[in-house]
N, C-alpha and C positions, 0 to 999 in steps of 0.2 A: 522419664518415661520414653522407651521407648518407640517411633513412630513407622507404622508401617508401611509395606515395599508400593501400597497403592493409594494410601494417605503423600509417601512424597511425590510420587506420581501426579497427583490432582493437585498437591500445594506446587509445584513447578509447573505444571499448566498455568495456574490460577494465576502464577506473577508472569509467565510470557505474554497471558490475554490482556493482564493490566500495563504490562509495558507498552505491548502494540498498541494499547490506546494511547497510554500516558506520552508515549514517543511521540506519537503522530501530532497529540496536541501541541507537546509544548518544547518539541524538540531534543536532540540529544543533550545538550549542555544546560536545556530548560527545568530538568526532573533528574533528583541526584536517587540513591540506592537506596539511604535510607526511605525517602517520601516514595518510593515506587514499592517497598516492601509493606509499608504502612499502609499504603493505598490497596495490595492484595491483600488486608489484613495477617503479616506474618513478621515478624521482626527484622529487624536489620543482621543478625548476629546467622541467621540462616541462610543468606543470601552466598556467600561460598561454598555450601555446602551442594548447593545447584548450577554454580558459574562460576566461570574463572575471573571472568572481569562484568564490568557494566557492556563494553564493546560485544562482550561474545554475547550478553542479555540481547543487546541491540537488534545482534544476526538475526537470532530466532526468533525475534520478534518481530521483526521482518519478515522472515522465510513465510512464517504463519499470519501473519497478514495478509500478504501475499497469495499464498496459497490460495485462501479462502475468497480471497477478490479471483482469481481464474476457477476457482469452481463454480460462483457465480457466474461469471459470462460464458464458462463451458455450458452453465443451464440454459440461459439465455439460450446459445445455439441450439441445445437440443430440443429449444421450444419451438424453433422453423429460424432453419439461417436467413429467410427471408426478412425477419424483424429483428433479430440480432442486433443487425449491429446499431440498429435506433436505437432499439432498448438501453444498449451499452451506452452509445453516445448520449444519449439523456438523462441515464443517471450519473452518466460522469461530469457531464457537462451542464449538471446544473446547482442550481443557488443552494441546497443543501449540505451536497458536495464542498463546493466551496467555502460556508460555513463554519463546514464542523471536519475541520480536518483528523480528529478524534475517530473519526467513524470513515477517513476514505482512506485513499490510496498510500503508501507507502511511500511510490515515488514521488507522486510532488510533494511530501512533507518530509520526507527527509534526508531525498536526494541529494541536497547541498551538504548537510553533514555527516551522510553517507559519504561522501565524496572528498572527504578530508580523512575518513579513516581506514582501518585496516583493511587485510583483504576476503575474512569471517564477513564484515557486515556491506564489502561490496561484492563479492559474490551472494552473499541472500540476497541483495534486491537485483543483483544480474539474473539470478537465475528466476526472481519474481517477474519481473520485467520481458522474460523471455517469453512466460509460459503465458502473461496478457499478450505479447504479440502474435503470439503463435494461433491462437484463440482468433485476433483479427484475422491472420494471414488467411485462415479455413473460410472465413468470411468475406473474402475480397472475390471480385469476378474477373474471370479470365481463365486461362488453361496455362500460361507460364508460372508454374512457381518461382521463377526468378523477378517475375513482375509482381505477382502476387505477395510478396513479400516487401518490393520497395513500396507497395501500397501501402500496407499495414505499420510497416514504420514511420514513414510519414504521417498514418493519420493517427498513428501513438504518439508521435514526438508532437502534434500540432495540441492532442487534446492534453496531455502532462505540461505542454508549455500555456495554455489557455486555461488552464486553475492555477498554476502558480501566479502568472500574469492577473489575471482576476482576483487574486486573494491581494496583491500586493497594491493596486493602487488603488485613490483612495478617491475615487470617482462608481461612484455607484452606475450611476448610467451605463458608464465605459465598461464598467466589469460585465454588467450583464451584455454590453453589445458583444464585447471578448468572448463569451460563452456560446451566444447565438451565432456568432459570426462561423465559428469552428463547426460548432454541430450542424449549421447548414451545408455545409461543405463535407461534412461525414456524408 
């Protein structure tokens, strides 16, 4: 049977939104092709038929992560840049967040095996990664955009390194000081 041009349409959404969870949780080498195709309920035998490899899955599964996390914080801003960037900083920077990597960021879950592969799924999160700083930068005060900018990277690179850090060691107190520490300094 036949399937139609907007049936593959929504079944290739359906596995890029299950990857960008399944990735997030449990890593790239953590979830193989077939358990990610099972997981959007679709076969394994179909999975070519919308991708060249699991890496090029990755990309877009990133990109669209991504994406979706700067159109969030672009709401944020257009809710009053005055509260922005809290807002941002405390739901990034907290115990949720850190939890459930399933449901956050991109970069710090999969920045490190990001980072060993091609240039498909390092450019998705470069350019994911842009479009959150960029989002800061509009939020930082001052009139240099050349300052305005080393702000927002710094306070990107503190709070991506303050949930990896916080996910990673195995002191609960400590984690949570790691997350307060940052976002008071947001």
């Amino acid at each position: 049977m036949k399937v139609s041009r907007e049936q593959v349409a929504l079944n290739r959404q359906r596995i890029v939104e299950t990857a960008a969870r399944l990735f997030r949780e449990k890593g790239y080498d953590g979830i193989g092709v077939a358990d990610l195709m099972k997981s959007a309920g679709l076969t394994h035998g179909g999975f070519y038929g919308h991708f060249e490899s699991k890496e090029d899955l990755l990309a877009e599964a990133t990109a669209h992560a991504l994406k979706k996390s700067v159109e969030r914080w672009e709401g944020y801003a257009a809710k009053g840049a005055d509260t922005a960037l809290t807002t941002i900083g405390s739901s990034y920077l907290s115990q949720e967040h850190r939890d459930h990597p399933e449901l956050g960021c991109s970069v710090t879950s999969l920045g490190a095996d990001i980072s060993r592969l091609g240039p498909k799924a390092r450019h998705a999160l470069t350019e994911g990664a842009c479009g959150q700083m960029a989002v800061l930068e509009k939020l930082m005060p001052g009139e240099d955009d050349a300052d305005k900018r080393k702000q927002a990277l710094a306070k990107y690179a503190s709070m991506v390194g303050a949930i990896m850090l916080a996910r990673a060691v195995d002191d609960e107190a400590l984690s949570l000081e790691i997350l307060q520490a940052v976002q008071d300094k947001l």
